[in-house]
N, C-alpha and C positions, 0 to 999 in steps of 0.2 A: 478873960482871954479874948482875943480880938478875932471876928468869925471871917473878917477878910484882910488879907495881910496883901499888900502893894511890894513889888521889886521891881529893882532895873539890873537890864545886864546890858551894856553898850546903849545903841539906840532902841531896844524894846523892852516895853514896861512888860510886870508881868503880874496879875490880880487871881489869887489865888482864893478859892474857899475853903475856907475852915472853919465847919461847926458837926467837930466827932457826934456819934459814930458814921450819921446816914449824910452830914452836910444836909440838911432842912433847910430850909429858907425863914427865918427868922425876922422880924423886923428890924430886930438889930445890926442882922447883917443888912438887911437892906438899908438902913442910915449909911453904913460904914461902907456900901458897894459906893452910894454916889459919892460920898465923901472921894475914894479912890475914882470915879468918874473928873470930878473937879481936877485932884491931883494931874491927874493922866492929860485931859485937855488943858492944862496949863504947862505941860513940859514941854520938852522937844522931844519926846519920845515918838519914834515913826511908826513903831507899827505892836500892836498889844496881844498880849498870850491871856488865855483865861483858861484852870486848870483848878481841882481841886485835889486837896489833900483827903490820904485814907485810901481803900478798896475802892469806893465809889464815887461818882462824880455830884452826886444828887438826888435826894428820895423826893423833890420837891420841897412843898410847901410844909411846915409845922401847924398841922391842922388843931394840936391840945387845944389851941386858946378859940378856937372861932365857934362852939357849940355858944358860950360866952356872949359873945361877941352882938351886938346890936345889927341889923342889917345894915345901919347908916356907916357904923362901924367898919363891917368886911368892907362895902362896896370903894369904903376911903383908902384904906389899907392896901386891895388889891389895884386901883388905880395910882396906886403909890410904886407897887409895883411894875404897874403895866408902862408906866413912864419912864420908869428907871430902864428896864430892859429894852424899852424904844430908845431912849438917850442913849445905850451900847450898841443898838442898832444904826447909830445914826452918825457916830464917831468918822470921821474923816479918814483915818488912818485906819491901814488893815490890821483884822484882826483874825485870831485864831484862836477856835476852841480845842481843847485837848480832852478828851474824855475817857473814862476808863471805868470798867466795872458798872452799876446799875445808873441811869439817867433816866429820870421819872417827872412829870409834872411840870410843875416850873420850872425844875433844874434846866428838863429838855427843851423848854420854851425860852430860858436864857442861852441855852449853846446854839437853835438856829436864829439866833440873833446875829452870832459871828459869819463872818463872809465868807470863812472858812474850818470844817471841822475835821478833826483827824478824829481815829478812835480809834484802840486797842482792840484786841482781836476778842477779847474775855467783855465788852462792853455789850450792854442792851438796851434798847430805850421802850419808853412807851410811856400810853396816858393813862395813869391809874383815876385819872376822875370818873369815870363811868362808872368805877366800883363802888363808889359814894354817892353815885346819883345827882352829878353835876356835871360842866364840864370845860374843856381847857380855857381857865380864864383869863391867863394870857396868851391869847392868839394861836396858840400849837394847831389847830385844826389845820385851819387856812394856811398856815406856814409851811405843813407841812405837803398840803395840798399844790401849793405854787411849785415843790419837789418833783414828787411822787403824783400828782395828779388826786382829782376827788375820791374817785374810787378806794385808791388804796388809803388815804388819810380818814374817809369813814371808817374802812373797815378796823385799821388799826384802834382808832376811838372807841368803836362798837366795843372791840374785844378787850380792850385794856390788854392785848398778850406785849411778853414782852419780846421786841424784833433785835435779832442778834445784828451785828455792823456790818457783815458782808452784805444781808438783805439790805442794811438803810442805805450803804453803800451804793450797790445793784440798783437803787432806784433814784438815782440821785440826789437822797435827803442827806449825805456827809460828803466829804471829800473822797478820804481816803483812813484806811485798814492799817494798823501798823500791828507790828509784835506789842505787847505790851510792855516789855521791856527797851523798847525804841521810841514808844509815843511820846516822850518829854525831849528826848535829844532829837527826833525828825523835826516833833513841831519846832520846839528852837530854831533850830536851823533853816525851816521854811520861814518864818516868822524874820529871823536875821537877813533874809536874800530879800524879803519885799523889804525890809526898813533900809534897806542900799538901794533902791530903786529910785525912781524917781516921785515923790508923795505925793506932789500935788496934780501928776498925771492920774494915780492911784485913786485920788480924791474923787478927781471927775469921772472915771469909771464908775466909782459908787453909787456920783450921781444919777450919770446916767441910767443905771441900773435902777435909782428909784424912780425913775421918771418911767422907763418901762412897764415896773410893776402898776404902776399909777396909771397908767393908760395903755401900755401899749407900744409896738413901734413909733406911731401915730405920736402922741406924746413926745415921745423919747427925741425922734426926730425934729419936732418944732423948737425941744430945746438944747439939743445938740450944739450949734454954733453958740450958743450962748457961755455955754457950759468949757465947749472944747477951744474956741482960739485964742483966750487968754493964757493960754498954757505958751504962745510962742512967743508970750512976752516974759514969759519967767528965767529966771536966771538959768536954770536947767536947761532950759530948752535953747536961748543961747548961747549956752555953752556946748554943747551934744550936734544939734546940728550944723553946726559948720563944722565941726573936730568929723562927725560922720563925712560930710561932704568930702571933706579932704583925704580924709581915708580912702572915700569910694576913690575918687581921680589918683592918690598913689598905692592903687591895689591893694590895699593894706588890709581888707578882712574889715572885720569889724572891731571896731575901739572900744575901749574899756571907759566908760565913765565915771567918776564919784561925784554923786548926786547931792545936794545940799539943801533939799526941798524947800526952793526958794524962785 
């Protein structure tokens, strides 16, 4: 049975995880994630949902096989991983994670990789590696730290507890809180309003954003014009700003675009 199943509905792909009962992170799924990374940055798809199947979102990693495991082994395997979930981190197009019920470990190390997280009201996260005497080997410290700040990303690590989503919420490690029974139709639907936007304006936000985190304003700034004025050579852009202009000069409010991220 396949542990990651790919869909589309209009313009947004949608990468779901499936490996009953806890979704573990399997190698197998991991072949089959990037397999759907390929899909995905080969389509036109504008902007990507990531969600899993069952009560829970992710118990992480499938630790049975690593007592086994060679050192040379894990450290290949987990940079196998850490790659993958940078390559989702690194996507052009927005994304959205959907979570629901328990998000542990990797799991949670692959949802703050999206740009954006929703999560049900019944969801919890946290880093169960400290209970094992290790600790988040894909990036979740620091990730969570650039959120929440040091303070509360140690503490969270120290304790291994698990942090309900109004808290991760409140400190802004997710987006937003939904009913659990609304978190698949909300994100949809946010997910459908950025893929009608305009993508390659989308893009360069992201950029920017990593240039940020990279340095800083400092950063961000040197490579701003870089980044931003080839957008007013894009088809979008002229088509949108003179339709705006004309609107502003016949009072017209503000005009409706469809965007062809081009």
């Amino acid at each position: 049975m396949p542990q990651i199943i790919l869909d589309k509905e209009e313009a947004v792909a949608i990468i779901t995880l499936r490996n009953p009962p806890q979704n573990r992170l399997s190698p197998e799924m991991l072949a089959e994630f990037d397999m759907a990374l390929d899909s995905v940055s080969s389509s036109e798809a504008r902007a990507l949902v990531l969600r899993a199947e069952g009560a829970d979102f992710s118990f992480g990693g499938d630790i049975q096989t690593w007592p086994a495991m060679t050192q040379r082994e894990r450290r290949t395997l987990f940079e196998r991983y850490l790659a993958a979930w940078n390559r989702f981190e690194g996507l052009s197009i927005p994304t959205v994670a959907l979570v629901q019920g328990l998000c542990f470990g990797g799991g949670l190390e692959l949802a703050l990789r999206a740009d954006v997280v929703f999560a049900g009201e019944s969801a919890r996260f946290g880093h169960p590696e400290q209970s094992i005497a290790i600790v988040t080997l894909l990036g979740g410290i620091y990730r969570i730290a650039e959120r929440a700040g040091r303070s509360k990303a140690f503490e969270w690590a120290l304790t291994s507890e698990q942090v309900p989503a109004e808290e991760m919420a409140r400190h802004g490690v997710i987006n937003r809180v939904l009913p659990d029974a609304e978190l698949m139709a909300g994100g949809m639907a946010f997910a459908a309003k950025a893929a009608a936007g305009p993508t390659l304006a989308h893009a360069a936000h992201k950029a920017l954003l990593r240039a940020w985190l990279s340095g800083g304003t400092t950063v961000a700034d040197q490579a701003l014009m870089d980044i931003a004025m080839p957008l007013f050579e894009s088809a979008d852009a002229r088509m949108a700003i003179p339709a705006a202009v004309d609107a502003i000069a016949k009072g017209n409010g503000r005009p409706q675009f469809t965007f062809k991220g081009k």
